[in-house]
Structures are given as C-alpha cells and as structure tokens.
Legacy VTK file of the C-alpha trace (Angstrom):
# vtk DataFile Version 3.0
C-alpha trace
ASCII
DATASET POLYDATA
POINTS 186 float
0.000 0.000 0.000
1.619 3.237 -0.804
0.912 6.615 1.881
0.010 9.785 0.253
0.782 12.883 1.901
-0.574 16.162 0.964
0.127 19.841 2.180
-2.373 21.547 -1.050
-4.875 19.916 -3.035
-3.688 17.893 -5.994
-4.537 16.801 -9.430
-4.154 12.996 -9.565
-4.094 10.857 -13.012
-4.663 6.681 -12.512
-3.733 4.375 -15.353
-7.620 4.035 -16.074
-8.411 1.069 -12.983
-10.676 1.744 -10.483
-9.054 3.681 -8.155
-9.777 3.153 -4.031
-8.334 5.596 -1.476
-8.516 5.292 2.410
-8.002 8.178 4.836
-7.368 7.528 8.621
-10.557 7.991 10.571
-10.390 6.850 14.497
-7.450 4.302 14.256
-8.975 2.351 11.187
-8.405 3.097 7.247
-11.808 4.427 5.471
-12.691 4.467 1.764
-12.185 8.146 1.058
-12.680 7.690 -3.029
-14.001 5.033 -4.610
-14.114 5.436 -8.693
-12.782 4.903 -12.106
-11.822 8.239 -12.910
-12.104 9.706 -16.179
-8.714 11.811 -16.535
-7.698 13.695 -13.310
-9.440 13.639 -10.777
-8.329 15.808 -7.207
-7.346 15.158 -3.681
-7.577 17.720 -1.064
-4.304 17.929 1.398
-4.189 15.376 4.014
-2.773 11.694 4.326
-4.523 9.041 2.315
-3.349 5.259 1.452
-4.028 3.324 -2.023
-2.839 0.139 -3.652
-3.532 2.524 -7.273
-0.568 3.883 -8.666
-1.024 7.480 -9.392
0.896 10.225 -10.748
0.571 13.553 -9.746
-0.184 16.675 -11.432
-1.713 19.898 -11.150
-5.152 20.006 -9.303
-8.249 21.043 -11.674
-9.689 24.400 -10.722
-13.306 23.677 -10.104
-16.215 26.366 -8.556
-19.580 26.738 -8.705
-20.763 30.254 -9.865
-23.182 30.607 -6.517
-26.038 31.934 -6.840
-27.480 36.013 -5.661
-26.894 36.689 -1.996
-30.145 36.622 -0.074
-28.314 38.127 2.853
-26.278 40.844 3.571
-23.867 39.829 6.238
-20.612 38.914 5.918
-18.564 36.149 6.398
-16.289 35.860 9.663
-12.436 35.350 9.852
-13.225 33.327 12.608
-16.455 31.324 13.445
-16.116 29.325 16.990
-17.191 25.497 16.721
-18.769 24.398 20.158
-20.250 20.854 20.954
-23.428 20.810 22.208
-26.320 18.284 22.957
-29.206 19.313 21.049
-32.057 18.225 18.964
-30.296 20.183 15.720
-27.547 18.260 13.939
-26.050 21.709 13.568
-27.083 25.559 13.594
-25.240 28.802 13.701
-25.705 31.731 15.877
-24.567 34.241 13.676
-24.950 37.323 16.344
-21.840 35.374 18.005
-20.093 33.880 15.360
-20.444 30.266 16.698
-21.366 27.162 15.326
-22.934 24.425 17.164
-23.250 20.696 16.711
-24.721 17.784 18.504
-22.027 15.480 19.799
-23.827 12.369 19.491
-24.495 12.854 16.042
-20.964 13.976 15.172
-19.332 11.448 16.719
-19.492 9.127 14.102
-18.891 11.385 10.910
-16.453 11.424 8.494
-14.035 14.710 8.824
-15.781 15.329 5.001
-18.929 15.082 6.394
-18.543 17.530 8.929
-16.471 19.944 6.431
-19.786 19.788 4.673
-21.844 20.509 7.396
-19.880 22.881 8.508
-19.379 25.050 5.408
-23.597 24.556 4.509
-23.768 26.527 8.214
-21.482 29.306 6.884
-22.911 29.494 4.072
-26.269 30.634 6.100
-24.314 33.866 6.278
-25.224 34.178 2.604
-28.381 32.670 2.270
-31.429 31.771 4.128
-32.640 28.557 1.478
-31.308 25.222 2.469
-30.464 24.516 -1.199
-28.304 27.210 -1.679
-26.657 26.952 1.584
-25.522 23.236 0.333
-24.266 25.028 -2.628
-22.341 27.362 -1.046
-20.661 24.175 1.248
-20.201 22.253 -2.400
-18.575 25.057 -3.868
-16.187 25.340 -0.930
-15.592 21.616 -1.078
-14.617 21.571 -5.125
-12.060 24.300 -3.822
-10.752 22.399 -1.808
-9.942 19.430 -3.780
-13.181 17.197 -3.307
-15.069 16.019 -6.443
-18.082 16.417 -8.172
-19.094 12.523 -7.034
-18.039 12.794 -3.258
-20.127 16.263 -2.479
-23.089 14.321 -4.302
-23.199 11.964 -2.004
-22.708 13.880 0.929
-26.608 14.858 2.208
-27.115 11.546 1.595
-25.069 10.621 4.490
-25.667 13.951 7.033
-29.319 14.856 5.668
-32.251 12.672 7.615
-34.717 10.649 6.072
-37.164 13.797 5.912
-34.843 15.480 3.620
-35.191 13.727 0.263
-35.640 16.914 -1.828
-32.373 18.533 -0.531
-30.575 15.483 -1.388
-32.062 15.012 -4.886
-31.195 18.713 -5.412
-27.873 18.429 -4.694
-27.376 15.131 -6.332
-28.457 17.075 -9.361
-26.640 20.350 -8.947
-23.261 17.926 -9.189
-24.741 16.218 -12.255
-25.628 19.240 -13.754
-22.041 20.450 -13.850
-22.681 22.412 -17.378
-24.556 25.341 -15.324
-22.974 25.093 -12.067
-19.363 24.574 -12.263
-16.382 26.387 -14.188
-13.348 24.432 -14.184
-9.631 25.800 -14.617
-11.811 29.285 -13.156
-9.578 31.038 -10.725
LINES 1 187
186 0 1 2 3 4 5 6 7 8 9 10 11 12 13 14 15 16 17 18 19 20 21 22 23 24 25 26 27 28 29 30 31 32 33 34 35 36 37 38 39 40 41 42 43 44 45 46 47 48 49 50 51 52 53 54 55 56 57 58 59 60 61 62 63 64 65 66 67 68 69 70 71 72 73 74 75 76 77 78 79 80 81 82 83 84 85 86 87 88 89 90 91 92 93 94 95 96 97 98 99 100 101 102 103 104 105 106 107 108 109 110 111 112 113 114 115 116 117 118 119 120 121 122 123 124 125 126 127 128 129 130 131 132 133 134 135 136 137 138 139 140 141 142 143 144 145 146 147 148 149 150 151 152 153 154 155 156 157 158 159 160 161 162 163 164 165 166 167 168 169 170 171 172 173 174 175 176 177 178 179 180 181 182 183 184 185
C-alpha cells in the first residue's frame, strides 16, 4: 500500500483502474474515493493510502458560480465550533459567530462530512434557502480538492430521512455540472 501525503490539493491521473483511497478515521483506514476516474481527478491535502498507482499533477480548478446573496452579512475570519447536545444536527448563531453541533451525532462522521456541514452553516451567512446553503458548502468543497461525485453523495449521508428533496437537489446540482461549475476558473 503506498501513503500519500498532501500539504495543497492535488490533481491525480490513474492508469484508467478503479481507483480506491482510504483516509485515517479513528485508528482504522476508510474508503475516502471510490471510482474509475475519467482523466484527473483531485485530492484535497491530508494523508490518504491506495494500492492505485497514481501520478501527480496539477489540481483542476473547479467552482460553482453561486447563486445572488439573499443576505447581507458577511462572512467571519473566525467562526467558533462548540459541541453541544441538542435536537439540531447543527445551527449557527450568527450574532456570536459560533457554530454548534450535537455530539452524538458527530461522533461518528467522516471529517468530510462535517467539512460539509460545517461550510452549509457558513454558508447561512449568505443565504437563508437550504439549497443554496448546500451550494455554497459544495462550492467550498470543489475548492478544496473534493469532487463532483463525493459532495453528491454527501446529504445523503448527514441529511435525515425527511430530507429527500435537498438530497435530490444536490445530487443534481453535481450532475448538472454544465450550469454550475467552471473548471480551470480562478
């Protein structure tokens, strides 16, 4: 198994197998990307392990051209994360800059998972509409290396069973690439 150690996001190029990278998560290896990529594909820094032998190049420039503020505040340098027990997965209190998340459901998420949730909650800052709040935590996702298929599936796994037309919604936003997202856009 070869370690992969990243201090940016990078472009990555496999010799056209499936490719299967794990990232450690509480003392045990999880998938982190699962896929036969077509051309490059991108990792965000960190340390990941894979059996796939990869070269690697410079990471594609991917965002999504957001849609109108429906807010006017702006966004924080700093935005305190405190652990709570609640009956809200998450929720920011914007008149304090602080994010809070139930513990028991955290525990068990993925450090992508709670990127996601996290940056959905900042993007409340910009907009009050679920939808575009996920967009806003997609786009800062595809900046930071993730792909298109990994933020699809993401309110799949954080979203409750209630939810269905959020995840749909997103599922499509990352199919719908054409209108959403402008790659090699700086």
């Amino acid at each position: 198994m070869y370690r992969l150690s990243f201090k940016n996001k990078v472009g990555l190029i496999a010799d056209g197998s499936k490719v299967t990278i794990y990232q450690p998560f509480n003392g045990r290896l999880i998938v982190f990307y699962d896929y036969t990529p077509k051309g490059i594909f991108n990792c965000p820094k960190g340390t990941y392990y894979t059996r796939s032998k990869l070269k690697v190049v410079k990471a594609k420039v991917k965002k999504i051209v957001l849609p109108k503020r429906e807010r006017i505040f702006a966004i924080p340098k700093d935005v305190a994360i405190k652990s709570t027990k609640t009956k809200h997965k998450c929720v920011i209190h914007k008149a304090s800059n602080t994010i809070y998340y139930d513990r028991t459901f955290f525990k068990d998420l993925t450090p992508t998972e709670k990127y996601f949730i996290f940056c959905h909650e900042i993007g409340h800052y910009l907009y009050t509409t679920e939808h575009k709040a996920d967009l806003y935590a997609a786009n800062c996702l595809l900046k930071s290396g993730y792909n298109e298929s990994q933020i699809a599936k993401l309110p799949f796994k954080t979203l409750g069973d209630n939810q269905t037309e959020r995840k749909i919604k997103m599922l499509n936003a990352m199919i719908n690439k054409k209108k959403l997202i402008k790659k090699n856009v700086r």
